[in-house]
C-alpha positions in Angstrom: -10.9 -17.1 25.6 -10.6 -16.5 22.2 -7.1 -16.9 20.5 -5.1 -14.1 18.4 -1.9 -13.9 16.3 -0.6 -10.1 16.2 1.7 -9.0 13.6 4.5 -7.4 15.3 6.7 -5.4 13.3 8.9 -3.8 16.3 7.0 -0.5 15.8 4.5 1.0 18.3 1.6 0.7 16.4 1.8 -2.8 16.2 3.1 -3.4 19.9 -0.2 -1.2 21.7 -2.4 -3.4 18.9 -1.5 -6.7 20.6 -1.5 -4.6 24.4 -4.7 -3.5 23.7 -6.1 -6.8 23.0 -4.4 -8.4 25.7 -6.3 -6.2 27.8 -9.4 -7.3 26.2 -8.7 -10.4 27.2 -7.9 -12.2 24.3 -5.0 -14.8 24.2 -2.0 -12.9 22.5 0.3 -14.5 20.1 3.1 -12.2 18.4 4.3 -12.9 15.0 7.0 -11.2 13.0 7.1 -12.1 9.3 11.2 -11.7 7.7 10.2 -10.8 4.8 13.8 -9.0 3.7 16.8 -8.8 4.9 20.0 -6.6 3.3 23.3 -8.2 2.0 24.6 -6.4 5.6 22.5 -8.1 7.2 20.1 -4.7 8.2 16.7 -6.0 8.6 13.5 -4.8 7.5 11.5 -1.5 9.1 8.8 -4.2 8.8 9.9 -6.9 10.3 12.9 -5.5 13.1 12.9 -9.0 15.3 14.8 -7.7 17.9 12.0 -5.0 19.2 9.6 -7.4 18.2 10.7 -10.0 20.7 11.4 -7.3 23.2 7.6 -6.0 23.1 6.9 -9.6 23.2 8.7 -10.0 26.8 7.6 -6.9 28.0 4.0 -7.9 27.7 4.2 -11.7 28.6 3.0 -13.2 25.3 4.7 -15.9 23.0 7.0 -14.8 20.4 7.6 -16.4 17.0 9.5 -14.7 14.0 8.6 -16.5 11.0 10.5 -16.5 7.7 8.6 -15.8 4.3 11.6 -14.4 2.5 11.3 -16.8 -0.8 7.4 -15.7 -0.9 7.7 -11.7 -0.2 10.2 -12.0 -3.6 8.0 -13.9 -5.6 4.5 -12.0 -5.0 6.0 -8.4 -4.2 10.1 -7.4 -5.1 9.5 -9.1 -8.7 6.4 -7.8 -9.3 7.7 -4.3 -8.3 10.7 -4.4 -10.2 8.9 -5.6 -13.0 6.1 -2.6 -12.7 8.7 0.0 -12.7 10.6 -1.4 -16.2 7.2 -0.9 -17.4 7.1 2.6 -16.5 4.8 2.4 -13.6 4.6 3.2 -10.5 3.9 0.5 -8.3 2.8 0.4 -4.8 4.1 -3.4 -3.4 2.7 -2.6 0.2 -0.9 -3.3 -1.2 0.5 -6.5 -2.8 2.4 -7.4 0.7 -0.7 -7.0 2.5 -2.9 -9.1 0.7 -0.6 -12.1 -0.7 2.4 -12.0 2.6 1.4 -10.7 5.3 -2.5 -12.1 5.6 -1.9 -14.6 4.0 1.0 -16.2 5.9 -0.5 -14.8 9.4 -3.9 -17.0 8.5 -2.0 -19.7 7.5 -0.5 -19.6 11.2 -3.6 -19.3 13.0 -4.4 -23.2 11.9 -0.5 -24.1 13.5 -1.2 -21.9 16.7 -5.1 -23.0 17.0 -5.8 -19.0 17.4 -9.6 -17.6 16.0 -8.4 -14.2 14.9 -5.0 -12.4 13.1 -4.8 -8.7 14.3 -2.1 -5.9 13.1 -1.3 -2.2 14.2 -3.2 -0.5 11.0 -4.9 2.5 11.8 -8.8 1.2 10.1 -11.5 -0.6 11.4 -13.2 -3.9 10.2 -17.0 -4.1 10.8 -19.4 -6.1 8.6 -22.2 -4.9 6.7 -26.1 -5.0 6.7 -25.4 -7.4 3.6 -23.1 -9.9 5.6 -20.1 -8.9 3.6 -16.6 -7.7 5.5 -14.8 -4.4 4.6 -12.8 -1.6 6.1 -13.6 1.3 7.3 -11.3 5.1 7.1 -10.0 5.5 10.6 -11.6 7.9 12.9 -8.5 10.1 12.6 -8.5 10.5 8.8 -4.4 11.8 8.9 -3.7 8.1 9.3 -5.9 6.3 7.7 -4.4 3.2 6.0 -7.2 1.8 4.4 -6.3 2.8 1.1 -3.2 -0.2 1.4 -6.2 -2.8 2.4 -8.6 -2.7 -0.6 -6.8 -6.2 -1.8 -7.7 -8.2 1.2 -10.4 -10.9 0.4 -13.4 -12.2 2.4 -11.7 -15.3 4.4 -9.6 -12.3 5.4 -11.2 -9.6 6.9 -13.6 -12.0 8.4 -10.4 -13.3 10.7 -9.1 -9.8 11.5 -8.9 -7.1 13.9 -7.7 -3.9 14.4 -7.6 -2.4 17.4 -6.3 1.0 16.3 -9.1 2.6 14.0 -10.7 4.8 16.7 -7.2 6.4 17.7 -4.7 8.9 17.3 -1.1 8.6 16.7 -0.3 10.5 19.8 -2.9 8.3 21.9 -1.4 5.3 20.6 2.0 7.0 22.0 0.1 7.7 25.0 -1.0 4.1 26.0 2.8 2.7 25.0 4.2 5.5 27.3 2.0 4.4 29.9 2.9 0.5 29.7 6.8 1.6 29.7 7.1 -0.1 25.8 10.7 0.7 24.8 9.2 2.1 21.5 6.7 4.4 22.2 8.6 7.1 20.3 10.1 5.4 17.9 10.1 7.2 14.4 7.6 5.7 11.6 9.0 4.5 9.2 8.2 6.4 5.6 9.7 4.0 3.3 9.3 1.2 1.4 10.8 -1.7 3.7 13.3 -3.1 1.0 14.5 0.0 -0.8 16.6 2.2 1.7 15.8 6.3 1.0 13.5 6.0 -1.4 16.2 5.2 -4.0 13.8 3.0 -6.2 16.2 3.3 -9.2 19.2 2.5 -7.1 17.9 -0.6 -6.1 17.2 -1.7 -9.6 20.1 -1.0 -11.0 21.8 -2.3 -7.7 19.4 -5.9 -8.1 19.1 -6.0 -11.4 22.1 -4.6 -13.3 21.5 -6.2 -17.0 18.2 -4.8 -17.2 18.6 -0.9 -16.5 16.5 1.0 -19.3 18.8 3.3 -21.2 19.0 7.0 -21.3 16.4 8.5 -24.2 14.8 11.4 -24.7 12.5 14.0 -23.1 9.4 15.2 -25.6 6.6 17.2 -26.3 2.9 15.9 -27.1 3.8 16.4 -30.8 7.6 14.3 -30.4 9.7 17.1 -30.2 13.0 16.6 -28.4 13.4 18.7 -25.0 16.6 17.0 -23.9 17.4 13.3 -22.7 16.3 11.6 -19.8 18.6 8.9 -17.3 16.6 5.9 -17.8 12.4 5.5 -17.4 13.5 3.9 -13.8 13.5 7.4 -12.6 10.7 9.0 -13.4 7.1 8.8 -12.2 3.7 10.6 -13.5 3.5 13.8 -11.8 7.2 14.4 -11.3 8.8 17.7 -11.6 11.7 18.1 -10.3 14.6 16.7 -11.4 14.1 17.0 -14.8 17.1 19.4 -15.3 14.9 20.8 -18.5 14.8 24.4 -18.7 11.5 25.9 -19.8 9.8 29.1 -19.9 7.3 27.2 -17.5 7.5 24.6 -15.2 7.3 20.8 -16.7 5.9 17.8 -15.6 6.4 14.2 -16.4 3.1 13.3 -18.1 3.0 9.8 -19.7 6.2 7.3 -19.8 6.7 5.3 -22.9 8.5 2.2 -22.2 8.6 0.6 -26.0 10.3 4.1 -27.4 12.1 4.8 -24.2 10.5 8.2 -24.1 9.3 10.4 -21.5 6.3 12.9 -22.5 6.7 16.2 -20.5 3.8 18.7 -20.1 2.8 21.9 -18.6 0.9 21.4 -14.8 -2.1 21.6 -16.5 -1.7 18.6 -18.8 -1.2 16.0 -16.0 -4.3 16.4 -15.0 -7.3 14.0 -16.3 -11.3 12.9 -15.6 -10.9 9.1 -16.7 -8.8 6.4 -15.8 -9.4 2.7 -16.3 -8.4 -0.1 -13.7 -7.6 -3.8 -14.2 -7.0 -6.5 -11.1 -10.0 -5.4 -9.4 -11.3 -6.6 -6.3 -14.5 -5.8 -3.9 -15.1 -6.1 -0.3 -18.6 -4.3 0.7 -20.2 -5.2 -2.3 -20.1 -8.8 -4.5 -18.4 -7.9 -7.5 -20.2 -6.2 -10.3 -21.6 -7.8 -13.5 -20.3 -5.9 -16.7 -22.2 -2.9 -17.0 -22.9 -2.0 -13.4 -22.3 1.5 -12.7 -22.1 3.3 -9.2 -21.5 6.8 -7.7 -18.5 6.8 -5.1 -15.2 8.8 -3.5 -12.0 7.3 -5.5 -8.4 8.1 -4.0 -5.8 7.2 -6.8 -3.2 7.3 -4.2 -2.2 6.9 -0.6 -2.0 10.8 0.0 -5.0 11.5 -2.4 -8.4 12.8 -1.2 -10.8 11.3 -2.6 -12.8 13.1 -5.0 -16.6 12.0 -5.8 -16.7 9.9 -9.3 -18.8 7.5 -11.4 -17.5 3.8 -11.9 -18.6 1.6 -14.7 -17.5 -2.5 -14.6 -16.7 -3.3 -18.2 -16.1 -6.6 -17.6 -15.2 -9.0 -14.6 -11.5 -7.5 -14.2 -11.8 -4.1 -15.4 -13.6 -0.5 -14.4 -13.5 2.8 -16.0 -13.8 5.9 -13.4 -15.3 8.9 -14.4 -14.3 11.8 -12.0 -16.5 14.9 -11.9 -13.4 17.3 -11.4 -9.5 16.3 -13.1 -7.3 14.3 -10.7 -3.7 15.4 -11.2 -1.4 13.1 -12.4 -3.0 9.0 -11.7 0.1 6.9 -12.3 -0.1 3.5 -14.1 0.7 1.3 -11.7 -1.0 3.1 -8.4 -4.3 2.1 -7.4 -7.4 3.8 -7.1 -10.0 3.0 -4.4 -13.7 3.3 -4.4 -15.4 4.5 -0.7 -18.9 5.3 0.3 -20.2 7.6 1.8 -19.4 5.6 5.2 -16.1 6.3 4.5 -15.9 2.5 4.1 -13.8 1.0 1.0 -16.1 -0.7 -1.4 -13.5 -2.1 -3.4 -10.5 -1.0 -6.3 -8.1 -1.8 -8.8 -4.5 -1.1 -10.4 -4.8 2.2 -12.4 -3.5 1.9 -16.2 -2.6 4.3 -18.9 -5.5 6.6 -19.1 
């Protein structure tokens, strides 16, 4: 009987994940990583022990919440905070994946003697023709998550599965109904686990008070001033409302200056562009590219994006330029894009920068 550790969050997703592979017959072990926890003591969407252990008990497996607080600051809040003084936009759920959440859950399979680690993400691991691991879109594209999974290495992916790339949310509902799981219609989260509504600003300035960026201005391409702005911290590439600018037509946020504290606004139009270079990359269905490789692909350049058909050319070991055949609107430094075939299966990515 081969051995699993399944990442329970307290959500449904992750509960039918290890139910579903208990049914299998595999020999469950549920994990809940505390990565956060609130100065009131509220707990993380991602990491709500009480469900957790309550799935755990209604499906008869062993139950562990395991702490990796210290880590989930170091390798994802400080890098995030750190991205949006920048004037990025950073997504640390990519980062969590690859550097907490794997990471620590491998890590445990040696202390628990299990084979496999296994979560609730709606994708689908299969390997290659060419013996390398990678994931593939989910058969129900609406929740496809591979686009958070691009980061995860080799050693990885060969140790995981997930159970939930062939179905729907409703049929995961379905099966959790059906086993009487207490949170079968619990609400998904839509939120960053450590920053409550959204308030990505708020938390900074709540966390880290001496280093709010000031107010500055609002300009044109050619520096003119169109009225100031509350600080870079709130303000993303793309962004329209909430400029409180009044213009004969609509304005967007199109590129964030952090050394002259500026914000460049821009008609729709302007935010939208055919090239965008990535650092930090990393590959899963293919080795990674000498300098100079090129290949034709779909690249999403963010979570909600569809993927739109490009050309990628490796310029060096930790650094592609895309080439998109039609404008993307508005690729924020900071976001990632990610490369698929025509398989719908990721062939690797990278961090976007300033294009």
């Amino acid at each position: 009987m081969k051995r699993v550790i399944v990442g329970l969050s307290g959500g449904v997703d992750s509960a039918v994940a290890a139910l579903l592979l208990k049914r299998e017959g595999y020999d469950v072990t549920g994990v809940t990583l505390r990565t956060w926890l609130s100065e009131s003591g509220e707990e993380s969407r991602c990491c709500e022990i009480d469900d957790a252990r309550f799935i755990a008990m209604k499906l008869n497996i062993p139950y562990y919440p395991l702490n990796c607080a210290d880590a989930f600051k170091k390798c994802v809040i400080d890098p995030f905070v750190e991205s949006y003084l920048k004037g990025e936009t950073p997504n640390p759920c990519i980062e969590c994946n690859r550097y907490i959440k794997w990471e620590r859950m491998i890590y445990y399979t040696n202390i628990f003697k299990c084979d496999y680690v296994a979560t609730g993400h709606y994708a689908s691991v299969i390997r290659l023709d060419n013996g390398r691991y990678t994931v593939k879109q989910a058969y129900h594209a609406k929740k496809d998550q591979t686009y958070m999974l691009y980061k995860l290495t080799q050693e990885q992916l060969e140790k995981t599965l997930m159970p939930l790339g062939e179905l729907s949310k409703e049929e995961v509902r379905k099966i959790a109904l059906s086993e009487g799981l207490p949170v079968a219609n619990k609400p998904d989260s839509q939120e960053l686990c450590f920053v409550k509504d959204d308030d990505y600003a708020g938390y900074i300035e709540t966390h880290c008070p001496d280093r709010i960026p000031k107010q500055g201005n609002f300009v044109d391409d050619k520096g003119n001033i169109l009225g100031r702005h509350k600080g870079i911290i709130h303000y993303t590439i793309g962004q329209r409302k909430g400029l409180g600018i009044s213009a004969k037509n609509a304005l967007y946020v199109k590129y964030i200056d952090p050394l002259k504290n500026e914000i460049v606004l821009g008609e729709e139009k302007e935010v939208f562009c055919d090239r965008i270079e990535c650092f930090d990359t990393n590959f899963l269905s293919i080795e990674r590219p000498d300098k100079g490789f090129e290949f034709e692909c779909r690249v999403k350049v963010r979570y909600h994006h569809s993927a739109q058909n490009a050309r990628v050319r490796i310029m060096d070991l930790n650094k592609a330029v895309v080439s998109f055949y039609e404008p993307v609107k508005a690729p924020a430094a900071g976001q990632s894009a990610v490369f698929y075939d025509d398989d719908n299966c990721v062939i690797g990515g990278g961090i976007i920068q300033r294009h």
